[in-house]
Backbone as a printed PyTorch tensor [residue, N CA C, xyz], in Angstrom:
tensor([[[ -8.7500,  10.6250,  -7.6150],
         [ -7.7260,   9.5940,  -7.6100],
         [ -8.2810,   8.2550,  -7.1420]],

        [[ -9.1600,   8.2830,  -6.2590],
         [ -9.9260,   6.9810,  -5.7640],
         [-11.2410,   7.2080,  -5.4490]],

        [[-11.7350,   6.3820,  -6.4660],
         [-13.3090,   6.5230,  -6.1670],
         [-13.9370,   4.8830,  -6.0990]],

        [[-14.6660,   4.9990,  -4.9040],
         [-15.5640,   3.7610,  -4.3110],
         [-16.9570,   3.6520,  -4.7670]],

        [[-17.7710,   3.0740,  -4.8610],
         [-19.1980,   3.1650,  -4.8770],
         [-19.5710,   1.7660,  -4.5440]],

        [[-20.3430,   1.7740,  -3.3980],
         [-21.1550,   0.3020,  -3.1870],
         [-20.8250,  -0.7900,  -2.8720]],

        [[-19.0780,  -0.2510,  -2.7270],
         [-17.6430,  -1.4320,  -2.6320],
         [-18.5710,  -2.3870,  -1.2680]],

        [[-18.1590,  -3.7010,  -1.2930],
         [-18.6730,  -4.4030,  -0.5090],
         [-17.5150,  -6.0040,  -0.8880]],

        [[-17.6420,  -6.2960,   0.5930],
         [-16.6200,  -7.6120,   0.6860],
         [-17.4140,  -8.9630,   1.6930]],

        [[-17.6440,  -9.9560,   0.7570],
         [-18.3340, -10.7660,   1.7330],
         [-18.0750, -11.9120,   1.9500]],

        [[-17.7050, -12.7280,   2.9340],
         [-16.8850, -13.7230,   3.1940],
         [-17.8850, -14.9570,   4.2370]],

        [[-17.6880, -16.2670,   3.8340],
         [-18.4140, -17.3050,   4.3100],
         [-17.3580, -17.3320,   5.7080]],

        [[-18.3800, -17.2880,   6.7050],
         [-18.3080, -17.1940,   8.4700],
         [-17.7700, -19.0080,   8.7720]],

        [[-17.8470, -18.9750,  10.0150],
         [-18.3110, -20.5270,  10.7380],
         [-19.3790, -20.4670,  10.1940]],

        [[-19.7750, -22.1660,  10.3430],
         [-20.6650, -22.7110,   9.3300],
         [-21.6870, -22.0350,   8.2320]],

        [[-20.8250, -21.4980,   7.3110],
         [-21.0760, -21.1950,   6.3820],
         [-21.7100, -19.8310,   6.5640]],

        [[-21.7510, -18.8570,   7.3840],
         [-22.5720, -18.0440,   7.5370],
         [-21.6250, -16.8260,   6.8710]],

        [[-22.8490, -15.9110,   6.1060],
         [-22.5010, -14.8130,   5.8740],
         [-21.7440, -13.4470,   6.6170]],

        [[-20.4820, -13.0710,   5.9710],
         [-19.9180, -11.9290,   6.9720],
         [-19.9600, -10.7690,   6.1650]],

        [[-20.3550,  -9.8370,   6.3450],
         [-20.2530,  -8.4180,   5.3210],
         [-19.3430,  -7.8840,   6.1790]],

        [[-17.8350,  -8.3750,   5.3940],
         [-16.4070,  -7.9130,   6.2100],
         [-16.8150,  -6.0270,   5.4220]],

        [[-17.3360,  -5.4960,   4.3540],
         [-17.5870,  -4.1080,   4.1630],
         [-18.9980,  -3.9710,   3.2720]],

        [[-19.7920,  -3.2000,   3.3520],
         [-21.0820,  -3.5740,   3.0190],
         [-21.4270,  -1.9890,   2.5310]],

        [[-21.4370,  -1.6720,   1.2090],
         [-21.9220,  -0.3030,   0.4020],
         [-21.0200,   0.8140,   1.1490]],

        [[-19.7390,   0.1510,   0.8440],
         [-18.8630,   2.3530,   0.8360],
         [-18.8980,   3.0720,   0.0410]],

        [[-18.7940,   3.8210,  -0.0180],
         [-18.5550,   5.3350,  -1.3090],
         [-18.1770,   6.0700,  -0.6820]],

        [[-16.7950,   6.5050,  -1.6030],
         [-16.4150,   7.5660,  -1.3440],
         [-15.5240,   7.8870,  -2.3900]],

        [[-15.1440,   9.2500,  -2.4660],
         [-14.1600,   9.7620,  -3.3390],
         [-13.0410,  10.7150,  -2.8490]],

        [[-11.5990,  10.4400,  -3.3290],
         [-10.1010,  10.9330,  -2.5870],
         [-10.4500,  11.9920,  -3.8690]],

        [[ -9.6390,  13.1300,  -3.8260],
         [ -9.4340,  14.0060,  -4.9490],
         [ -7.7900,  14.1480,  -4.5760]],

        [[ -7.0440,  14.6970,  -6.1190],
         [ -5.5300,  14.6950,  -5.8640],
         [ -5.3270,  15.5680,  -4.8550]],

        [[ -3.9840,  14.8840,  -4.6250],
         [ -3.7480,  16.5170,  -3.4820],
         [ -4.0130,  16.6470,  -1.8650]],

        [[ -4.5700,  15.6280,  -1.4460],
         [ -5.6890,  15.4540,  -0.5360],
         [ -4.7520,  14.5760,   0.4190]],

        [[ -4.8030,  14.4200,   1.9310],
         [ -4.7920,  13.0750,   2.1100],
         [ -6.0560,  12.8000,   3.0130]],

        [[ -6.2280,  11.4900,   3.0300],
         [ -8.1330,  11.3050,   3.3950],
         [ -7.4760,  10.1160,   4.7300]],

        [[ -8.3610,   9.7460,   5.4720],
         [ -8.0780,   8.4880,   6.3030],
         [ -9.9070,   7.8650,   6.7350]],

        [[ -9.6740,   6.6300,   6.5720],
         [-10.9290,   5.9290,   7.0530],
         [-10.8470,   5.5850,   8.9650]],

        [[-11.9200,   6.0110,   9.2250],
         [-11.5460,   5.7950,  10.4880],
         [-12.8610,   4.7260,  11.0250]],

        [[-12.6430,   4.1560,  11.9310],
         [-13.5860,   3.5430,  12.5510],
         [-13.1210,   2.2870,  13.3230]],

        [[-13.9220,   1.7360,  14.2080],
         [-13.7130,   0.7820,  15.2540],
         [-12.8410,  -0.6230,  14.5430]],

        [[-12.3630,  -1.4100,  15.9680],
         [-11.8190,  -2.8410,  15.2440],
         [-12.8380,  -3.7080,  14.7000]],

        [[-12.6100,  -4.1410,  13.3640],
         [-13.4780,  -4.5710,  12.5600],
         [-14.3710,  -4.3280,  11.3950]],

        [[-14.2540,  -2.6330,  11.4200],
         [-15.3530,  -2.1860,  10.5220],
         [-15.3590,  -2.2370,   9.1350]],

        [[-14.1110,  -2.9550,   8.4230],
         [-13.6170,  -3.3150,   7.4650],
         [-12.7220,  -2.2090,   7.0170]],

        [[-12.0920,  -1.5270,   7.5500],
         [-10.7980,   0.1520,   6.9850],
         [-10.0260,  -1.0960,   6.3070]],

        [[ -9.0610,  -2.0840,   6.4200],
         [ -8.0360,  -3.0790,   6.1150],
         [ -8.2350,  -3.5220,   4.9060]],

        [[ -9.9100,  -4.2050,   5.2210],
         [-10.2960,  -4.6990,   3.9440],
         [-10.6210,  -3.5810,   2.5020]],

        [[-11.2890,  -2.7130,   2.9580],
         [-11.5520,  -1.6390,   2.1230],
         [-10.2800,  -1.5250,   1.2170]],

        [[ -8.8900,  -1.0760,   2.1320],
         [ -7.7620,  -0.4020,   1.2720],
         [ -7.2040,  -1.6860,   0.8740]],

        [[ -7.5180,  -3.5280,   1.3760],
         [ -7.2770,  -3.9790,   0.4710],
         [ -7.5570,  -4.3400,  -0.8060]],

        [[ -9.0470,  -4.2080,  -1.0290],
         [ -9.6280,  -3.9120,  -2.2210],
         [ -9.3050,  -2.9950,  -3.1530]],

        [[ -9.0730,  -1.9000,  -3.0330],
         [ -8.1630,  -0.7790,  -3.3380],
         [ -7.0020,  -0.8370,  -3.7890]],

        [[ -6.1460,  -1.9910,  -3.2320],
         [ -4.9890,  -2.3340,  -3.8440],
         [ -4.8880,  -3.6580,  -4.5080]],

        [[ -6.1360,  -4.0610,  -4.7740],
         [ -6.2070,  -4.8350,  -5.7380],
         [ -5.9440,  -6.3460,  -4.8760]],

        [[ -5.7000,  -6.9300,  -3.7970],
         [ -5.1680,  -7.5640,  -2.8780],
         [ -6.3060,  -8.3580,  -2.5010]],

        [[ -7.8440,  -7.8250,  -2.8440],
         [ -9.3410,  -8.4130,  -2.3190],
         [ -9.7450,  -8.1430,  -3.7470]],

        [[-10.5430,  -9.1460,  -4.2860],
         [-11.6640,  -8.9810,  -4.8830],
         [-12.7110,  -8.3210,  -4.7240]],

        [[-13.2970,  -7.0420,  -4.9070],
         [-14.8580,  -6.7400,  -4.3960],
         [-15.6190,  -7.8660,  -4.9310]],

        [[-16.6970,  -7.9760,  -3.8880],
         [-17.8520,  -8.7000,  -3.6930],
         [-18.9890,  -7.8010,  -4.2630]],

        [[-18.6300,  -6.5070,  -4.2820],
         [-19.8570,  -6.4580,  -4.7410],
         [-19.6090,  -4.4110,  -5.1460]],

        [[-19.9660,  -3.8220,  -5.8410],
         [-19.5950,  -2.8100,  -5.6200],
         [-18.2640,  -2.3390,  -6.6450]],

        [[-18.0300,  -1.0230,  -6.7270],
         [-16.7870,  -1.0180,  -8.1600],
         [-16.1370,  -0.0550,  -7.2100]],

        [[-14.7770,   0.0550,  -7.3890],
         [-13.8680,   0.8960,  -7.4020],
         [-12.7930,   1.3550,  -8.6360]],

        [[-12.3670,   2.3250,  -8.3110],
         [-10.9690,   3.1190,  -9.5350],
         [-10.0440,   3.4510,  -8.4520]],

        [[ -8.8360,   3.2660,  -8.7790],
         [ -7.9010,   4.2650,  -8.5080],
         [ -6.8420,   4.4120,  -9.8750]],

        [[ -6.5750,   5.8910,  -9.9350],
         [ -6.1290,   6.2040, -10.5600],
         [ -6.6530,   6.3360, -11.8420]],

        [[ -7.6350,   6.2330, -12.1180],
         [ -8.4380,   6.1780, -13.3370],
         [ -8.6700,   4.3360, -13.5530]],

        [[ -8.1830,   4.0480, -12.9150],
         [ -8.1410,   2.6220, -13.0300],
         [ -9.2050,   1.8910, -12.4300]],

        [[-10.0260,   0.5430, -13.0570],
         [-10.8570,  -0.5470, -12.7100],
         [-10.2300,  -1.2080, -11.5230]],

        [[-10.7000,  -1.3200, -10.1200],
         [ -9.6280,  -2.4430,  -9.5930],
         [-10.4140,  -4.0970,  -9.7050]],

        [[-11.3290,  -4.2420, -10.4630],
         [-10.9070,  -5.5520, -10.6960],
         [-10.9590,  -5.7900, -12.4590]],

        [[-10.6690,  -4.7320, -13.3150],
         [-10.3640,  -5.0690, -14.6220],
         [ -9.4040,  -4.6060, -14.9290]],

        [[ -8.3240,  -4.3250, -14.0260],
         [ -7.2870,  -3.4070, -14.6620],
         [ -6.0560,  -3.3680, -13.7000]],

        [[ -6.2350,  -4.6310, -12.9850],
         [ -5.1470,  -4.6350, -11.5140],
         [ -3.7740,  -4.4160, -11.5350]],

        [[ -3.5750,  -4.6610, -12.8230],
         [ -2.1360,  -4.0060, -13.0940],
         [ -1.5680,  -3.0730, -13.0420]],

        [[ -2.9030,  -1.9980, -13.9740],
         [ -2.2230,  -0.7390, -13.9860],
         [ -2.6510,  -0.1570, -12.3690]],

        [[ -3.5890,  -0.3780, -11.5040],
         [ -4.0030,  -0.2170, -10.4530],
         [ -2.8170,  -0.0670,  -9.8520]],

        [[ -1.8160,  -1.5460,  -9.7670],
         [ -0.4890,  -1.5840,  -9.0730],
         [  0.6120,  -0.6150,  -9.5380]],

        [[  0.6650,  -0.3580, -10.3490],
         [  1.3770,   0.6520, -11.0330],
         [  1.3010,   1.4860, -10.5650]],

        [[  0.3120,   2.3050, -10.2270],
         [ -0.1580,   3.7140,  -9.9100],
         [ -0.2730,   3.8230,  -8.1230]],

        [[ -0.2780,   2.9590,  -7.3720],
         [ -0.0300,   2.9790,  -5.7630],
         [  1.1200,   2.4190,  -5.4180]],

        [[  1.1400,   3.1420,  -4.1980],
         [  2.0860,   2.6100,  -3.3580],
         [  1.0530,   2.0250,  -2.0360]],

        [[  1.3220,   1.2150,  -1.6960],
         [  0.7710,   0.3200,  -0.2070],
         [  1.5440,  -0.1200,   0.3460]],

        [[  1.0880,   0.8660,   1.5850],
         [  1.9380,   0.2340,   2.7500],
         [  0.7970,  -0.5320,   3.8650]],

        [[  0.8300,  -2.2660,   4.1870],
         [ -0.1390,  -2.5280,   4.8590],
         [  0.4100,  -2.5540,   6.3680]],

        [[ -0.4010,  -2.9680,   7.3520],
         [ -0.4210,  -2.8030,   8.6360],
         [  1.3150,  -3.2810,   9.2630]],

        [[  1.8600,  -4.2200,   8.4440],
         [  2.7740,  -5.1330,   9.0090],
         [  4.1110,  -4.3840,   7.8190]],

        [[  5.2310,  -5.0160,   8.3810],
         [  6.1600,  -3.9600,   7.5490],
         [  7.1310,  -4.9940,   6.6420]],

        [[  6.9990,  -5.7170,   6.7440],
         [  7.0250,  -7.1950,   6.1850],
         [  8.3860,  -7.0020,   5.3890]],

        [[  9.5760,  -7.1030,   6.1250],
         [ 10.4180,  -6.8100,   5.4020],
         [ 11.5410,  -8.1470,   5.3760]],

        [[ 12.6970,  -7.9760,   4.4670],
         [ 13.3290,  -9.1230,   4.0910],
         [ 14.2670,  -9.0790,   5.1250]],

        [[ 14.3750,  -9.6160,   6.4120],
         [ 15.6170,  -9.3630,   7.4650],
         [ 17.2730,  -9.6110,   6.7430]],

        [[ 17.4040, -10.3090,   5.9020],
         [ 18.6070, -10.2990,   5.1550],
         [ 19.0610,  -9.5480,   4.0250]],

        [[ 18.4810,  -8.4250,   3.9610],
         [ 18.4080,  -7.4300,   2.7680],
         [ 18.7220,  -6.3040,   3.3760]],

        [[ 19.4620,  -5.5160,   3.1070],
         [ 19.9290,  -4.3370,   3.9640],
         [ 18.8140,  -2.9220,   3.7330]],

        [[ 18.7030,  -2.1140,   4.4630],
         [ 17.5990,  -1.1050,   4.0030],
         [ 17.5050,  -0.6390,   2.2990]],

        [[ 18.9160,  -0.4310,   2.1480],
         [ 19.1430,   0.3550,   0.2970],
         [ 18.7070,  -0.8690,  -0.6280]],

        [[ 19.2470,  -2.3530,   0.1440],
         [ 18.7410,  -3.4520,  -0.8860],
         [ 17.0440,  -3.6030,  -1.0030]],

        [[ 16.7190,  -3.5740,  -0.0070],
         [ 15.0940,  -3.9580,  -0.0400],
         [ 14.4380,  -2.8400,  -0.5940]],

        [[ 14.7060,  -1.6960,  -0.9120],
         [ 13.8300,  -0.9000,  -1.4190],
         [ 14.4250,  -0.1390,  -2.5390]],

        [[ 15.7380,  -0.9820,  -3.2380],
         [ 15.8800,  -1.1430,  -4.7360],
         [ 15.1000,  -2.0580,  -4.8690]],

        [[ 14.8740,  -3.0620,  -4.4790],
         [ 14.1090,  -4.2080,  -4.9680],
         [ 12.5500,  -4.3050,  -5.2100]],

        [[ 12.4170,  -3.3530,  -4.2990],
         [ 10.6310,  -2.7720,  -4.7580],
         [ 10.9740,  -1.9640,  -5.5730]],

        [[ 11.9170,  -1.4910,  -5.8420],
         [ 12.1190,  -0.3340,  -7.0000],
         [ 11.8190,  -1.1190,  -8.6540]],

        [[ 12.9320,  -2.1760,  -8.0670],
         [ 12.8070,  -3.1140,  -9.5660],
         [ 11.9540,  -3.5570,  -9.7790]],

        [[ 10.6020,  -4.2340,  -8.5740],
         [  9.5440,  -4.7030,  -8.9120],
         [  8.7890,  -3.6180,  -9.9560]],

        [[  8.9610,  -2.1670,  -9.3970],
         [  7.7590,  -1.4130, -10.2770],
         [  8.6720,  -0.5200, -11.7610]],

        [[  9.6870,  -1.9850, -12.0130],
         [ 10.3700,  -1.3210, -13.1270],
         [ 11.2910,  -0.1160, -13.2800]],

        [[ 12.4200,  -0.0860, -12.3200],
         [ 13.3490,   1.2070, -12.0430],
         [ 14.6810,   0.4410, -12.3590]],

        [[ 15.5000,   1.1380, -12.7270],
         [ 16.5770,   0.1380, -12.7270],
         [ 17.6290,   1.4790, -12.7140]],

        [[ 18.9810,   0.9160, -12.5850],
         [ 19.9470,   1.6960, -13.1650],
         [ 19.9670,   3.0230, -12.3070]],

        [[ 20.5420,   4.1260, -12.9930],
         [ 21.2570,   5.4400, -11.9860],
         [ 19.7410,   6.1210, -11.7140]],

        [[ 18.6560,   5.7580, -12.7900],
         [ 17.5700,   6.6580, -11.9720],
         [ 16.9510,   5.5320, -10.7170]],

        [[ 17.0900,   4.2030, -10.3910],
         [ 16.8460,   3.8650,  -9.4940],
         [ 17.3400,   4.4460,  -8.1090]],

        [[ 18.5520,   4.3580,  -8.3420],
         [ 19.7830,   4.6320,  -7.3890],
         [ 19.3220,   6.0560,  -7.0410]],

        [[ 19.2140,   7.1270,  -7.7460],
         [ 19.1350,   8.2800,  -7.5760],
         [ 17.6200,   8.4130,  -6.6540]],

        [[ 16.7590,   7.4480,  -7.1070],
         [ 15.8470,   7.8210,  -6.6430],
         [ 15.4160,   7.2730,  -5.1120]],

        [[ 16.5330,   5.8900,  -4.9690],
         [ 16.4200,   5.7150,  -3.0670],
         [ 17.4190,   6.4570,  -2.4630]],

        [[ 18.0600,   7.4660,  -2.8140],
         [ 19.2560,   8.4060,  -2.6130],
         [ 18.1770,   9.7200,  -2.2260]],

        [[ 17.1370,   9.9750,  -2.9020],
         [ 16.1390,  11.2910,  -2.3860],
         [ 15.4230,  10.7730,  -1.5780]],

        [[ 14.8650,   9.7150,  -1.5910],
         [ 13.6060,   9.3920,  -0.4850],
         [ 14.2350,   8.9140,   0.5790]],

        [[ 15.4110,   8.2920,   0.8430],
         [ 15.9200,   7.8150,   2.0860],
         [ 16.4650,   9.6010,   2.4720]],

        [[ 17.2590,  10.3810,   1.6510],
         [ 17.2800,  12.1850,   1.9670],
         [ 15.9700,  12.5730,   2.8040]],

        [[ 14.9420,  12.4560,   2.0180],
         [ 13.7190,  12.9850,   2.3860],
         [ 13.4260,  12.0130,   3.8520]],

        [[ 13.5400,  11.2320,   4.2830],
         [ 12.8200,  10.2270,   5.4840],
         [ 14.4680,  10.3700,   6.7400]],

        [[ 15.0670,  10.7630,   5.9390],
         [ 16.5440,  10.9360,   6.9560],
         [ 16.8170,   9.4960,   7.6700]],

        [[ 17.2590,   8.8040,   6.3150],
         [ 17.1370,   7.1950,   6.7810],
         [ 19.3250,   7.0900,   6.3520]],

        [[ 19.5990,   6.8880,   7.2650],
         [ 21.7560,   7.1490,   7.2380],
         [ 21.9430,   5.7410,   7.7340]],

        [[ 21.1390,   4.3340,   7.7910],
         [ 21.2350,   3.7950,   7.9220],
         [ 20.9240,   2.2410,   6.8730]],

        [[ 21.1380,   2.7600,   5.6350],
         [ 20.8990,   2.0360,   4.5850],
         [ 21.7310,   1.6550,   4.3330]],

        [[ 22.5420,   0.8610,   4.8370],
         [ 23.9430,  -0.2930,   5.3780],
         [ 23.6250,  -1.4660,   6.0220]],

        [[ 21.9670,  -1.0500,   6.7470],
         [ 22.2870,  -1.7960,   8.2790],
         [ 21.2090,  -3.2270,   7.3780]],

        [[ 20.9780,  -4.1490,   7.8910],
         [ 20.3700,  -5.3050,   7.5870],
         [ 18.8680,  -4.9550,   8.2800]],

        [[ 18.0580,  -5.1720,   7.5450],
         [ 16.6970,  -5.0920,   8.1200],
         [ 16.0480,  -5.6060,   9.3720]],

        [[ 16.8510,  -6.9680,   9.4010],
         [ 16.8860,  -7.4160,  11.0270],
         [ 17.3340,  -7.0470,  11.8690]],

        [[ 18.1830,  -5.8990,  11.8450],
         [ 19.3140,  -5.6330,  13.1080],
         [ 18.0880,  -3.8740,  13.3660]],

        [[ 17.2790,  -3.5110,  12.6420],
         [ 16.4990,  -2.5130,  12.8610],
         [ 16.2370,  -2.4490,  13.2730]],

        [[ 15.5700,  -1.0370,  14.3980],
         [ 14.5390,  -0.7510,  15.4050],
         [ 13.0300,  -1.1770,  14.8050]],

        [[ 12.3940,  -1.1270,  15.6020],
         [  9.9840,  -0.7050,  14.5830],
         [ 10.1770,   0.3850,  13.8590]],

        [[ 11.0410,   1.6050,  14.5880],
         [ 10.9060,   2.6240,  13.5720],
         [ 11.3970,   2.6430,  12.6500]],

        [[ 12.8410,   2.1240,  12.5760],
         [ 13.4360,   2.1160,  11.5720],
         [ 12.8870,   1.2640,  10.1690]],

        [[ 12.2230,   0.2390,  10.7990],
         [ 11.5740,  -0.9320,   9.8300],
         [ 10.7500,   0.0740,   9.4280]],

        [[  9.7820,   0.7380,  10.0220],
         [  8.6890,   1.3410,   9.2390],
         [  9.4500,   2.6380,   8.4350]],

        [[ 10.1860,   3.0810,   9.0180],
         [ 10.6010,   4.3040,   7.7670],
         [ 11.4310,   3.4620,   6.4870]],

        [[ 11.7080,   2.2550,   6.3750],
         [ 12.0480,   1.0820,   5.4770],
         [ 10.9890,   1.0700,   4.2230]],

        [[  9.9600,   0.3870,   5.3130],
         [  8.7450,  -0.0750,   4.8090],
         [  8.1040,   1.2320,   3.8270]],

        [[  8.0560,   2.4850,   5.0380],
         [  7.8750,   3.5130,   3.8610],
         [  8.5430,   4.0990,   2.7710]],

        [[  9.7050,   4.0320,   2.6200],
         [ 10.7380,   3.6620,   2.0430],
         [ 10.1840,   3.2830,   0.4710]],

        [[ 10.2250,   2.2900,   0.9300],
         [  9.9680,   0.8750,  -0.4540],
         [  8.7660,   0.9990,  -0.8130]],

        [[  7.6680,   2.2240,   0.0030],
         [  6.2060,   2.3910,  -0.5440],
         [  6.3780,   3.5430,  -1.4710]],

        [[  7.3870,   4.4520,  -1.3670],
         [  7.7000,   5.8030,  -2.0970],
         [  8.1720,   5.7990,  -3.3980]],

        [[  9.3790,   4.8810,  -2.9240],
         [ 10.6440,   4.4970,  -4.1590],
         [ 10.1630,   4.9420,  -5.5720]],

        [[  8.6770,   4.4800,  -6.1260],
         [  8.2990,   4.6590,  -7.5760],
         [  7.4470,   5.7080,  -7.8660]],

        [[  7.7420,   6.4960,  -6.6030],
         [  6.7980,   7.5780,  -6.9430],
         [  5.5360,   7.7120,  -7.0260]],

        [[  4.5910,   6.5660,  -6.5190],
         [  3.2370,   6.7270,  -6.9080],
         [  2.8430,   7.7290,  -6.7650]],

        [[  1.2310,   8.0120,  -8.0730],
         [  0.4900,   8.8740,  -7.6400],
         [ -0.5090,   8.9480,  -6.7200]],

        [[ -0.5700,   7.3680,  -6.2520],
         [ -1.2780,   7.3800,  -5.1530],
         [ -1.0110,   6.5250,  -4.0180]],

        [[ -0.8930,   7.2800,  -2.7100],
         [ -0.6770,   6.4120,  -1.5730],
         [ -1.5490,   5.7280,  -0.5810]],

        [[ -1.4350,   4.6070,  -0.3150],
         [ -2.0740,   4.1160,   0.6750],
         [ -1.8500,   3.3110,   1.7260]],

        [[ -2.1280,   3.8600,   3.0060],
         [ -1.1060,   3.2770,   4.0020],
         [ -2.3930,   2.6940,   5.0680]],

        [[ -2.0620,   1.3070,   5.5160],
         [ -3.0330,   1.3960,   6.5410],
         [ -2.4850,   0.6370,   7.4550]],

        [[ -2.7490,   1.4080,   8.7910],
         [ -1.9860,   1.9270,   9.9090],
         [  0.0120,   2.4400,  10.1300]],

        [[  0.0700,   3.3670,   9.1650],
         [  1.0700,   3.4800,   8.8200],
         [  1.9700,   3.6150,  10.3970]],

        [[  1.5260,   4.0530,  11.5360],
         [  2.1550,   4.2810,  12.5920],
         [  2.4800,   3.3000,  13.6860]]])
C-alpha cells in the first residue's frame, strides 16, 4: 500500500544552508498492517507522512501509495488516503455531523450514502455528540472529529501522525 525508496526532503536553512529535513527512507506498509515511524523530535516522521500525502514535494527519492506516484499522480494519491495531521484543525462553526459531511463532499460523497456513511463511523467512534459545534468540544472530542472526517471516505489507506 505504501512504498518509499530513497524518499528525501531538503530545505534551504539560515543563510542558505542545507537541511536534510529526511535523507534516503525506504520502506514498505503491506495491506492489512498498521506500521508507525518512530523516532526523536526532528527526525523528519511529519515530513515523511507529509510527502506521503502529497502535502511535500520529495526532494529526492520516489514514493507510491496506493499504487499511486506521489508526485505524478497526487490526485489519485488523495483519493486513496485519509490524513490525519498532528493538529485537528477543525471549523469551530461547523457542528461535528457538518464538518465531516464536508470532508465527505470534498472526496465526492453526497446524498443518503453520505449520510449513511457519517451515521456508521460516528456508530463506530461512539461520537452522540454530532449536534454540538466544534468549538464548544473537548481535545478529545475534536480528535475523535478530526478522526471522523479522516474515515468518512473510507480510505484504503490511513495515515495519522500523532493521532493521540
Amino acid at each position: 500500500m505504501i512504498e518509499a525508496e530513497n524518499l528525501g526532503k531538503h530545505f534551504r536553512g539560515p543563510h542558505r544552508s542545507l537541511v536534510r529535513a529526511v535523507d534516503g527512507v525506504s520502506f514498505r506498509c503491506e495491506p492489512g498492517q498498521v506500521y508507525g515511524l518512530l523516532g526523536a523530535n526532528g527526525a523528519g516522521k511529519t515530513t515523511t507522512l507529509r510527502m506521503l500525502a502529497t502535502l511535500l514535494k520529495p526532494s529526492a527519492g520516489s514514493a507510491r501509495v496506493a499504487g499511486h506516484d506521489v508526485r505524478h499522480d497526487s490526485p489519485a494519491v488523495r483519493s486513496n488516503i485519509g490524513f490525519l495531521s498532528a493538529a485537528t484543525a477543525l471549523y469551530g462553526r461547523l457542528t461535528a455531523q457538518e464538518m465531516t459531511e464536508y470532508f465527505g463532499r470534498l472526496h465526492g460523497m453526497e446524498g443518503a450514502t453520505l449520510r449513511q456513511r457519517v451515521q456508521d463511523v460516528f456508530e463506530r467512534l461512539e461520537i452522540d455528540f454530532g449536534d454540538r459545534r466544534c468549538d464548544t468540544l473537548s481535545t478529545g472530542m475534536k480528535q475523535k472529529v478530526s478522526i471522523a472526517r479522516t474515515l468518512v471516505h473510507d480510505p484504503p489507506v490511513m495515515i495519522f501522525d500523532e493521532p493521540t
